[in-house]
Backbone as CSV, one residue per row, in Angstrom:
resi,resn,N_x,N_y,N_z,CA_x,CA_y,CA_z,C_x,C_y,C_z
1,UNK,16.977,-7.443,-6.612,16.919,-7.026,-5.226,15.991,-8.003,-4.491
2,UNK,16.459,-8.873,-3.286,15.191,-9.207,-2.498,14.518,-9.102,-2.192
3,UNK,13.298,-9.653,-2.008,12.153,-9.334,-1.664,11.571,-8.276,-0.383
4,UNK,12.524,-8.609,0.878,12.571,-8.013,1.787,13.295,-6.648,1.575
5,UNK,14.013,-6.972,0.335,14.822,-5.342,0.601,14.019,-4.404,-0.359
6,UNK,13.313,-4.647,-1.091,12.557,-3.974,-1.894,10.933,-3.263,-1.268
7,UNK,10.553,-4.521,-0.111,9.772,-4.545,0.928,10.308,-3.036,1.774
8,UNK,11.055,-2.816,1.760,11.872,-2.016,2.958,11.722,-0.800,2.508
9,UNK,12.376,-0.638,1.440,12.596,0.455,-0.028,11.463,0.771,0.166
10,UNK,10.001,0.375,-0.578,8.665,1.233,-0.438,8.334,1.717,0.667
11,UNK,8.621,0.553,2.047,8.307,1.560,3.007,8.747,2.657,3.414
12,UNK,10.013,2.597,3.006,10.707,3.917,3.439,10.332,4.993,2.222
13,UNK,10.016,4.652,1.170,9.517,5.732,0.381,8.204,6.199,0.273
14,UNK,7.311,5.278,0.748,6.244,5.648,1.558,5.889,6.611,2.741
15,UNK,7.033,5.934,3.080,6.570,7.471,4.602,7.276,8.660,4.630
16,UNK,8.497,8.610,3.254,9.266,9.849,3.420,7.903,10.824,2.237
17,UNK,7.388,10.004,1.246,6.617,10.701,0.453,5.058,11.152,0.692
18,UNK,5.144,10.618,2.137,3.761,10.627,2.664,2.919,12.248,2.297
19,UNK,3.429,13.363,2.528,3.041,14.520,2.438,3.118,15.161,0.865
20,UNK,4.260,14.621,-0.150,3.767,14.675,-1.231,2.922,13.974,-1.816
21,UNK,2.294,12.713,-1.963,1.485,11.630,-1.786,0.063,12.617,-2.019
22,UNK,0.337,12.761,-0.687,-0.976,13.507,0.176,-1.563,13.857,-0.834
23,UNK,-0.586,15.554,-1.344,-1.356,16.697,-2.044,-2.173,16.301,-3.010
24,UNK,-1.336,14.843,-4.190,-1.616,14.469,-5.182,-3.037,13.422,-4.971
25,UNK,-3.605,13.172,-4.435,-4.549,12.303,-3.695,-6.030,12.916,-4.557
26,UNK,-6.964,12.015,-5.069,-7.915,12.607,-5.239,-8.874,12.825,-3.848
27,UNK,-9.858,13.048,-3.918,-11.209,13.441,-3.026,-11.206,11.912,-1.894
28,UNK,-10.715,11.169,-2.343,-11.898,10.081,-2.262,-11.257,9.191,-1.176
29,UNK,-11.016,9.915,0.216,-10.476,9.514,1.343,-9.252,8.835,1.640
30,UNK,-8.365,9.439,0.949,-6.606,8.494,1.540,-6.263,9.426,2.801
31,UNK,-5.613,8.449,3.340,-5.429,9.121,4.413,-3.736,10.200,4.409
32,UNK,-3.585,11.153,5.004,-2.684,11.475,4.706,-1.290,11.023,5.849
33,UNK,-0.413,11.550,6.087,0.508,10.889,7.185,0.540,10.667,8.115
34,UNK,-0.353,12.009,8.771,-0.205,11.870,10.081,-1.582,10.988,10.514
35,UNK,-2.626,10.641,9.492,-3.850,9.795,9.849,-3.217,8.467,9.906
36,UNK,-2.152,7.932,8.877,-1.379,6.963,8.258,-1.120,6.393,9.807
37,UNK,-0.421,7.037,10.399,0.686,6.630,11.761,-0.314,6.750,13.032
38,UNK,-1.734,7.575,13.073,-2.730,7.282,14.011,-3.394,5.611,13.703
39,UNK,-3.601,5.867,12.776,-4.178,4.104,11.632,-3.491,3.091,12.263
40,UNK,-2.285,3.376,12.145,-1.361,2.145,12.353,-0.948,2.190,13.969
41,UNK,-1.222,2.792,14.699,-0.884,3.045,16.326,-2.104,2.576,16.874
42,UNK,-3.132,2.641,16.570,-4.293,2.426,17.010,-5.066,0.898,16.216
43,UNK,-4.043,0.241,15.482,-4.250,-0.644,14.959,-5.595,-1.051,13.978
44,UNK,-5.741,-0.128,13.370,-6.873,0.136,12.509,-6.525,-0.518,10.936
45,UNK,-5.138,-0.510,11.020,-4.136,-0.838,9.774,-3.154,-1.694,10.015
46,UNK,-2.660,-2.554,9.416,-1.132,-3.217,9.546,-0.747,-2.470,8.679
47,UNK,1.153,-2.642,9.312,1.956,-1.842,8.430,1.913,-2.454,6.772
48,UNK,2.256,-1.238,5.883,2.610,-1.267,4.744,3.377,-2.566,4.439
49,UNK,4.307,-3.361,5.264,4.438,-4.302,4.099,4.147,-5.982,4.546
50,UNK,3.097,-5.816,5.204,2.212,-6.431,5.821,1.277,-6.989,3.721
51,UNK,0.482,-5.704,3.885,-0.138,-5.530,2.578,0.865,-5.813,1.638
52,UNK,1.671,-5.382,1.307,2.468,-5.957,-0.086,3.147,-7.056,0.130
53,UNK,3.590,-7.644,0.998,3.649,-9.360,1.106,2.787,-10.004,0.647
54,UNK,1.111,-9.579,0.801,-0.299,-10.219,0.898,0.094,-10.235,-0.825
55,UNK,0.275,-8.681,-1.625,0.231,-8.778,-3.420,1.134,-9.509,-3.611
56,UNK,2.309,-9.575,-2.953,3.464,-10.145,-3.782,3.330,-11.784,-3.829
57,UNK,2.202,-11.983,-3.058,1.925,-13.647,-2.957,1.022,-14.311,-4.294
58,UNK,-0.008,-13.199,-4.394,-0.856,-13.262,-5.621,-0.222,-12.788,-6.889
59,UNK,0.492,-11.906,-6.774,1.483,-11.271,-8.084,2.689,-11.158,-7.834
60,UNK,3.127,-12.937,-8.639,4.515,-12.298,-8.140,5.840,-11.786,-8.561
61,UNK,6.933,-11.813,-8.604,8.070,-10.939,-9.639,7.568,-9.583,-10.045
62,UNK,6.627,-8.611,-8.921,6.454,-7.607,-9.234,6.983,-6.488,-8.186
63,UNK,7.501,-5.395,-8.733,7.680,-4.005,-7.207,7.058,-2.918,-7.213
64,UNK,6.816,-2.720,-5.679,5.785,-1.394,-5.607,6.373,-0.228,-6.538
65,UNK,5.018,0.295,-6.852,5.633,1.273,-7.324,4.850,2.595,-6.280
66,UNK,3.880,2.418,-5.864,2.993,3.492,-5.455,2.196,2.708,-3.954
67,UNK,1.576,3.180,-2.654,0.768,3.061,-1.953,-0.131,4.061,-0.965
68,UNK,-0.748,3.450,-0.950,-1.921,4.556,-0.546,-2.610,4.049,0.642
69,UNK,-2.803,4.274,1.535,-4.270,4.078,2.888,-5.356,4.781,2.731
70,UNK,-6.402,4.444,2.689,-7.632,5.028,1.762,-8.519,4.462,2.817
71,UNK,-9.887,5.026,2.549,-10.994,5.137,3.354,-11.907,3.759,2.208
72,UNK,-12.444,3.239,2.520,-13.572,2.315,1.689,-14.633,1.352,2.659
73,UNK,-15.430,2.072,2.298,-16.770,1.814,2.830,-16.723,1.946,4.446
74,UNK,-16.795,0.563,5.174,-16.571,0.650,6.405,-15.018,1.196,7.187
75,UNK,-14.097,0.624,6.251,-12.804,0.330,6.982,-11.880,1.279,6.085
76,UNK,-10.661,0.794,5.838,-9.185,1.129,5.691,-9.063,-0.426,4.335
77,UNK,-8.339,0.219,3.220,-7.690,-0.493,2.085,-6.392,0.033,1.920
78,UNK,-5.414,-0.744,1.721,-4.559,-0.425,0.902,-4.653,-0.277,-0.502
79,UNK,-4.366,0.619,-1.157,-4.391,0.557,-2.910,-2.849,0.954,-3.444
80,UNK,-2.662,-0.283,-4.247,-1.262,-0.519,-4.109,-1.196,-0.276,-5.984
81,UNK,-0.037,0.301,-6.486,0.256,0.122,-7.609,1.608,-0.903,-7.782
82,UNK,1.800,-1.668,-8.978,3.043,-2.552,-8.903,3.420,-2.897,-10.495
83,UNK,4.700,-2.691,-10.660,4.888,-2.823,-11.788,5.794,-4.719,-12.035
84,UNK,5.016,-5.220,-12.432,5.464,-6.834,-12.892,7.084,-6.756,-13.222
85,UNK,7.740,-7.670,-13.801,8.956,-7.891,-14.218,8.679,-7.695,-15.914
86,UNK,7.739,-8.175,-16.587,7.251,-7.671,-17.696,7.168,-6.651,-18.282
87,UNK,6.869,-5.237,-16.939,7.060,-3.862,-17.482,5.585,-3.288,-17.098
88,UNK,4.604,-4.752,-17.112,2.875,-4.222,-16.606,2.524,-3.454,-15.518
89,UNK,2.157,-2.833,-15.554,1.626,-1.988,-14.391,0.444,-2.721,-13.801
90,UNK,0.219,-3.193,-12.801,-0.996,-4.046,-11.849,-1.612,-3.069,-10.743
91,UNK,-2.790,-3.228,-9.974,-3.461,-2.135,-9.291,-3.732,-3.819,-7.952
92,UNK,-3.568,-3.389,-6.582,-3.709,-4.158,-5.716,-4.327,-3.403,-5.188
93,UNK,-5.625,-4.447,-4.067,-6.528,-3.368,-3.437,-6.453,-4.561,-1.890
94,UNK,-5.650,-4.102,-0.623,-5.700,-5.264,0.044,-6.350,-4.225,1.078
95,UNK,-7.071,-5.521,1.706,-7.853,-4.751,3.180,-6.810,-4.387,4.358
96,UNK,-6.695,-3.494,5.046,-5.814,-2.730,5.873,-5.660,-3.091,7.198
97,UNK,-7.362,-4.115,7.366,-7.379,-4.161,8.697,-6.686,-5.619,9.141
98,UNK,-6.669,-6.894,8.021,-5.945,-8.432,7.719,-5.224,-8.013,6.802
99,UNK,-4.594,-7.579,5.971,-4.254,-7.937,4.991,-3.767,-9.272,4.604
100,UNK,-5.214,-9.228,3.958,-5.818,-9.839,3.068,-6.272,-9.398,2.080
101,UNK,-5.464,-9.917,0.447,-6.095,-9.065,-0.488,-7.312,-9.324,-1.154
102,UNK,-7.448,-8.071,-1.346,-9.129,-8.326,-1.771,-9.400,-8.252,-3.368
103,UNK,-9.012,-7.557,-3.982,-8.671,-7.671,-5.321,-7.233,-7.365,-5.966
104,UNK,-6.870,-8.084,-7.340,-5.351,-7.581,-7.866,-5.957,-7.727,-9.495
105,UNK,-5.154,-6.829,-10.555,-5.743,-7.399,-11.889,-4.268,-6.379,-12.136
């Protein structure tokens, strides 16, 4: 699948899963949907595949599997899960406000 169409795919499974997402969320500030779409209206965030363009540059031949908008420290992170072509599961942590990633392993 292309890059862009796979790009597309998370987002749209992103925002349809936004409220199940939610529930499953630990403590530790993700935002839930309707913060998601204030975030991103008020430009606090670039969209979702803003951020996974940023991983897919550093890691690449991999697809989302999971994303999150989360609270960290001052600002907004994306925390991205992605599974390689290998089968690896990888953890992306890109900043929300450039994405620009900030860590991948």
């Amino acid at each position: 699948m292309p890059v862009n169409s796979r790009l597309m795919l998370a987002i749209s499974i992103g925002l349809a899963a936004g409220p199940a997402l939610a529930a499953d969320l630990p403590a530790h500030g993700c935002l839930n949907k309707a913060e998601q779409r204030a975030a991103l209206a008020s430009r606090q965030a670039v969209p979702l595949a803003v951020a996974l363009k940023s991983a897919h540059e550093h890691m690449r031949r991999s697809e989302p599997l999971r994303a999150r908008l989360c609270h960290r420290g001052d600002g907004l992170v994306y925390e991205l899960t992605l599974l390689t072509h290998t089968g690896k599961v990888r953890h992306a942590i890109v900043d929300a406000e450039n994405g620009q990633l900030i860590r991948g392993r």
